[in-house]
C-alpha positions as CSV (number, residue, x, y, z in Angstrom):
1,X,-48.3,23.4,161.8
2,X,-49.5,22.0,158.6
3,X,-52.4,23.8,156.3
4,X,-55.2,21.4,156.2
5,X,-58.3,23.4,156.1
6,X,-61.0,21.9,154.2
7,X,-62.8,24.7,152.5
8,X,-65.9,22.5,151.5
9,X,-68.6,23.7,154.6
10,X,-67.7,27.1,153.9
11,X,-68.3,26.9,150.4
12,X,-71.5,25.9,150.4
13,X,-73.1,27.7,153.2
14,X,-71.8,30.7,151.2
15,X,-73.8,29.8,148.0
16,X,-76.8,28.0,150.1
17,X,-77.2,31.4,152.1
18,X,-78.2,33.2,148.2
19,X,-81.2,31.3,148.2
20,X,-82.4,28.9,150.6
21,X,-83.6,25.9,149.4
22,X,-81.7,25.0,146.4
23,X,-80.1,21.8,147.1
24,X,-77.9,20.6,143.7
25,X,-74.6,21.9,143.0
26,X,-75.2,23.3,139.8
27,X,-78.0,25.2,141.1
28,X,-76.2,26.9,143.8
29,X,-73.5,28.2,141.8
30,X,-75.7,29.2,138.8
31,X,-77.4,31.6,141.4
32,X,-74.4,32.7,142.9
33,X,-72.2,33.2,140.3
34,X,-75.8,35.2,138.5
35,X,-76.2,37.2,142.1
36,X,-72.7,38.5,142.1
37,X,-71.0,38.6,138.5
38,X,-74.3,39.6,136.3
39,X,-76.3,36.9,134.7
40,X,-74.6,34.8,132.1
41,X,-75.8,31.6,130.2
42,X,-74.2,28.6,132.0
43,X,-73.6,25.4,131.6
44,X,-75.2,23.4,133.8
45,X,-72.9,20.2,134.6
46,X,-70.3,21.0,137.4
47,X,-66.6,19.0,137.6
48,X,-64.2,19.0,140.0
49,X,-61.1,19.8,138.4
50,X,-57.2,20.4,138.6
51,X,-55.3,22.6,136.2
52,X,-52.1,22.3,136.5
53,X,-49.4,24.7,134.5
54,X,-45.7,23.3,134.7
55,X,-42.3,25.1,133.7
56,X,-38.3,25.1,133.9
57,X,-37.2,27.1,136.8
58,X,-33.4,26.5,136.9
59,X,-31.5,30.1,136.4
60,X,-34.5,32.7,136.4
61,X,-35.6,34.6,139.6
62,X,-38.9,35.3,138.4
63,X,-40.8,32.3,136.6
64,X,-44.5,32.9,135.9
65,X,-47.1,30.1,135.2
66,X,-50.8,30.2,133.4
67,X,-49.0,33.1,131.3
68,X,-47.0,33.0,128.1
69,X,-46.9,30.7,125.0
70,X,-49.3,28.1,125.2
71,X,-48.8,24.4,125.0
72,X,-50.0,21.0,125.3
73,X,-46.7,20.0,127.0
74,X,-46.7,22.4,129.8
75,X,-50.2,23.1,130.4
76,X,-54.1,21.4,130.8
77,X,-55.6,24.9,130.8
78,X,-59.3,24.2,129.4
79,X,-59.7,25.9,125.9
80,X,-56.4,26.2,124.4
81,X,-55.1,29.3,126.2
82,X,-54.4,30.9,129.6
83,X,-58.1,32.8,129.6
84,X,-61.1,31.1,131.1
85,X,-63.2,29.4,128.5
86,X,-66.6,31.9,128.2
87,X,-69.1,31.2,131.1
88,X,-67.2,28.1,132.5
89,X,-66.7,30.2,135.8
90,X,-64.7,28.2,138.5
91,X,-64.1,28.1,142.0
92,X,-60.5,27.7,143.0
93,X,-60.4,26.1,146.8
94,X,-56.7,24.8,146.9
95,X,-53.2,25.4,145.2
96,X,-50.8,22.5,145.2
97,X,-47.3,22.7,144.1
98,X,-44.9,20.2,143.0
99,X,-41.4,19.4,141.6
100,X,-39.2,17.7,140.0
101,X,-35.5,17.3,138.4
102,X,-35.8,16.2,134.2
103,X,-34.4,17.5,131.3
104,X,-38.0,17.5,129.8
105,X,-41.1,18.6,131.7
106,X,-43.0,15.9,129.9
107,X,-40.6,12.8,131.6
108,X,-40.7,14.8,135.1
109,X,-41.5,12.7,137.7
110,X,-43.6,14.8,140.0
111,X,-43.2,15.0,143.8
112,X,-45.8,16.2,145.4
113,X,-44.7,19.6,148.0
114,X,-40.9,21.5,147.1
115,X,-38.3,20.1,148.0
116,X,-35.6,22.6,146.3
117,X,-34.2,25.3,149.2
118,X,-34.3,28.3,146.9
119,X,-37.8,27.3,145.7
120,X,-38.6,26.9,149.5
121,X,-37.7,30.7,149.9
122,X,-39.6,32.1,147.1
123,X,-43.1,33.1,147.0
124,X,-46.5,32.9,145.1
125,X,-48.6,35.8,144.1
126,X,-51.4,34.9,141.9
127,X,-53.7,37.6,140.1
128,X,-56.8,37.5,138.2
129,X,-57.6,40.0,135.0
130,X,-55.2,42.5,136.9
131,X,-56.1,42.2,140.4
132,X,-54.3,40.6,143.1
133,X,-56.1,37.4,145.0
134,X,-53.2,35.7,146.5
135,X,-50.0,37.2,147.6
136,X,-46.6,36.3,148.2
137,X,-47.4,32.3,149.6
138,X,-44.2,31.2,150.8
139,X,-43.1,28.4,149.5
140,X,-42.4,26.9,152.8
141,X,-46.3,26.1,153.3
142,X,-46.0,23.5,150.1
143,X,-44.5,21.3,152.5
144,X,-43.1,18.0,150.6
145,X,-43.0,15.6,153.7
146,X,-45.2,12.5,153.9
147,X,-47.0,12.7,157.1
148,X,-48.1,9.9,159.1
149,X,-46.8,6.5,158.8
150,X,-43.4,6.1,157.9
151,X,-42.5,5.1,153.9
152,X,-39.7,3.9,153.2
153,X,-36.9,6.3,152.0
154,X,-39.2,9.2,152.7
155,X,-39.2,11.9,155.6
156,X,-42.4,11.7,158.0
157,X,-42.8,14.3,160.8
158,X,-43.5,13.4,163.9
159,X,-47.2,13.7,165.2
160,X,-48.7,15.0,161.6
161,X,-51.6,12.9,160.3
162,X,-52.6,15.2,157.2
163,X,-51.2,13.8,154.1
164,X,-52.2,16.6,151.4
165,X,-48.1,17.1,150.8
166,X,-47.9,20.0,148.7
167,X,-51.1,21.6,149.4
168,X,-52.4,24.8,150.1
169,X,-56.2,25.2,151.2
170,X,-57.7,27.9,150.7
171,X,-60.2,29.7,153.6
172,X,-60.9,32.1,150.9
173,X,-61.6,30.3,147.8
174,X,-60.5,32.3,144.7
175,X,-63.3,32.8,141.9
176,X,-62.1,32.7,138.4
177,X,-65.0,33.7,135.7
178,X,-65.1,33.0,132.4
179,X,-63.0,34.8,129.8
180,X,-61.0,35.5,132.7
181,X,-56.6,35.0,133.2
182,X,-55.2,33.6,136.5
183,X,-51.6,34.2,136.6
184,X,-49.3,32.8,138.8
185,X,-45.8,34.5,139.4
186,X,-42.9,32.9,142.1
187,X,-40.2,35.1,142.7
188,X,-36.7,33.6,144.3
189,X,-34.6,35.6,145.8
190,X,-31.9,33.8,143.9
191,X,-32.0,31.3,140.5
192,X,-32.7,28.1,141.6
193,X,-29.1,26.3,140.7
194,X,-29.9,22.8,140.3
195,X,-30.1,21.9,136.5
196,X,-33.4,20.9,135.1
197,X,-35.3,21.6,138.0
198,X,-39.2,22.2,137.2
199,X,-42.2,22.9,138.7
200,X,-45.5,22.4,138.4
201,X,-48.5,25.0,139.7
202,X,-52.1,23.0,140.1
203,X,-55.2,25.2,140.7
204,X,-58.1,22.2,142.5
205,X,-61.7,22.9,143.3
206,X,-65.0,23.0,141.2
207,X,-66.0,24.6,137.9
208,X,-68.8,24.6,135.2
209,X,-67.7,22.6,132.0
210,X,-69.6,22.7,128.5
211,X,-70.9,20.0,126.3
């Protein structure tokens, strides 16, 4: 059974229910990012966004994402390292994974889901400043299959309409605060064998964003 849940509705009857009447965006997660973190100057635009963090996973067993040396080539994390900008708190409602085979992460061409068997059989914990929000995803639920109508040279399944390939919604959306980490760790119980093999981590939902 795919994962298709559309965490929207839940969302925003969450932050409508701090204070009725408050009908923007902005405005509900300024009050209830203020009624549960402490009150904090905010920007007041909102973005949907996608950050993605992408790495070599040929030979290790253990390959973590969001942490490490920073760079242009592997990562779009906002503010030139793996902590939060300050007071650009987000709300994370979907993990996609992709892959890929190229000797540079830079030429990869990305397929969306993960197709690899050993990358298949790992798993995804993801923590924030310390703490655990997500643990060990199974890479299975990443499916790479194109449901629906039949591409050519591409694997449908039979009686699936969702085409999110790769995604994983999130019933519980994770809330990442400013000057905050998110790391991302998938552990395989063997090193994926397949030279230059890579994969990319994207974190989706919506987030406050300065200037």
């Amino acid at each position: 059974m795919a994962n298709f849940k559309n965490p929207t509705a839940l969302l925003m009857q969450r932050m409508a229910s701090a204070e009725k009447g408050q009908g923007s965006m902005a405005a509900l997660m300024q009050k209830f990012f203020a009624d549960n973190y402490g009150k904090t100057d905010l920007p007041k635009r909102v973005a949907d966004f996608a950050i993605y963090d992408q790495q070599l996973v040929t030979g290790s067993t253990t390959v973590n994402f969001f942490d490490g040396a920073y760079s242009v080539n592997r990562t779009n994390f906002p503010g030139g390292s793996f902590v939060m900008p300050q007071s650009e708190h987000a709300i994370i409602t979907g993990i996609r994974v992709l892959s890929g085979v190229n000797a540079t992460l830079q030429s990869t061409d990305w397929a969306a889901g993960v197709s690899d068997p050993v990358v298949k059989n790992g798993t995804l914990t993801i923590t924030s400043n310390g703490d655990t929000v997500a643990t060990q995803i199974p890479g299975t639920v990443f499916r790479s299959e194109l449901f629906g109508n039949a591409v050519a040279g591409a694997a449908t399944i039979a009686g699936e309409t969702d085409d999110n390939a790769g995604f994983w919604w999130l019933a519980e959306p994770i809330v990442l605060l400013g000057q905050t980490d998110i790391k991302s760790r998938f552990q395989f119980l063997a090193a994926p064998a397949v030279a230059n093999t890579n994969v990319r981590v994207e974190l989706h939902g919506i987030r406050f964003i300065g200037g």
